[in-house]
C-alpha positions in Angstrom: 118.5 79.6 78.6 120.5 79.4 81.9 123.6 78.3 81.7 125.9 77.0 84.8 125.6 74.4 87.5 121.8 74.4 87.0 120.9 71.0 87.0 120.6 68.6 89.8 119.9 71.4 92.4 116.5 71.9 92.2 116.6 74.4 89.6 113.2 73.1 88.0 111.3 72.7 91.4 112.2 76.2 92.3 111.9 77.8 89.4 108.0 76.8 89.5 107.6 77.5 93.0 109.0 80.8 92.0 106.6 81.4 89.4 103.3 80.6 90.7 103.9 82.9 93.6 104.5 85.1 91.3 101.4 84.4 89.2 103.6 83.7 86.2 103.1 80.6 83.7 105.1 79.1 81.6 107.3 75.7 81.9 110.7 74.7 82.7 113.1 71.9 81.4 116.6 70.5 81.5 118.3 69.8 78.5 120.8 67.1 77.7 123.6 69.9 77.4 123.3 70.4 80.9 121.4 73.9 80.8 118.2 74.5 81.4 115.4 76.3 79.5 112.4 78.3 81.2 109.7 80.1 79.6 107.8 82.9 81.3 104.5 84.9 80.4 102.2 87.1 82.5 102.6 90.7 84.2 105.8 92.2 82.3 106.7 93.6 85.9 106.5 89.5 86.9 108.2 88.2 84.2 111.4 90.3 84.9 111.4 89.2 88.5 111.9 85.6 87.2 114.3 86.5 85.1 116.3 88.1 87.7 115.5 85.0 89.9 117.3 82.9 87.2 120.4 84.7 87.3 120.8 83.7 90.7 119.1 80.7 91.1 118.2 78.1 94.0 120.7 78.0 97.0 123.3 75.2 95.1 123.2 76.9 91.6 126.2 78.5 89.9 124.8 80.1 87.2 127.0 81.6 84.5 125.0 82.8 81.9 121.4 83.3 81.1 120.5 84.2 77.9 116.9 86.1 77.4 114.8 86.2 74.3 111.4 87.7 73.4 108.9 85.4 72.1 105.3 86.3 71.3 103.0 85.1 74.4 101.6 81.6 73.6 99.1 82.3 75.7 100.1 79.9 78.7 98.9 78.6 82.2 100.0 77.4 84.8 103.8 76.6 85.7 105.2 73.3 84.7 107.8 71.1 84.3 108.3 69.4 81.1 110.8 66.5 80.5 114.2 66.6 79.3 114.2 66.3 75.1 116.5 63.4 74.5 118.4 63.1 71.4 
């Protein structure tokens, strides 16, 4: 979970450009709090370069927080992103 000005600065876009160079899957979404949520599988070594990518972000991001939990692989691929979960 990424927390910040994340939204409306190609966080999404990125963040999946970002991933499929890096041969990671997973997806990515806004969510109507204004965060955004990102899942990534593949090489561990991979995987942790997103999640450093996250704390930083595209050019126009402020993040402030990201918050990291371990899932069990879902067995994923491809990059995408998914649509906002509206209320």
């Amino acid at each position: 979970m990424v927390s910040g000005y994340v939204q409306g600065v190609y966080f999404r876009d990125t963040c999946r450009r970002m991933a499929i160079r890096r041969g990671v899957a997973g997806w990515v979404r806004n969510l109507p709090d204004g965060t955004v949520e990102a899942v990534f599988e593949g090489d561990p070594d991979s995987v942790q370069q997103m999640v450093a990518w996250a704390h930083q972000g595209p050019p126009h991001a402020v993040v402030d927080r990201v918050d990291v939990y371990e899932e069990d692989p879902e067995g994923l691929t491809g990059f995408e992103i998914r649509p906002t979960p509206w209320r």
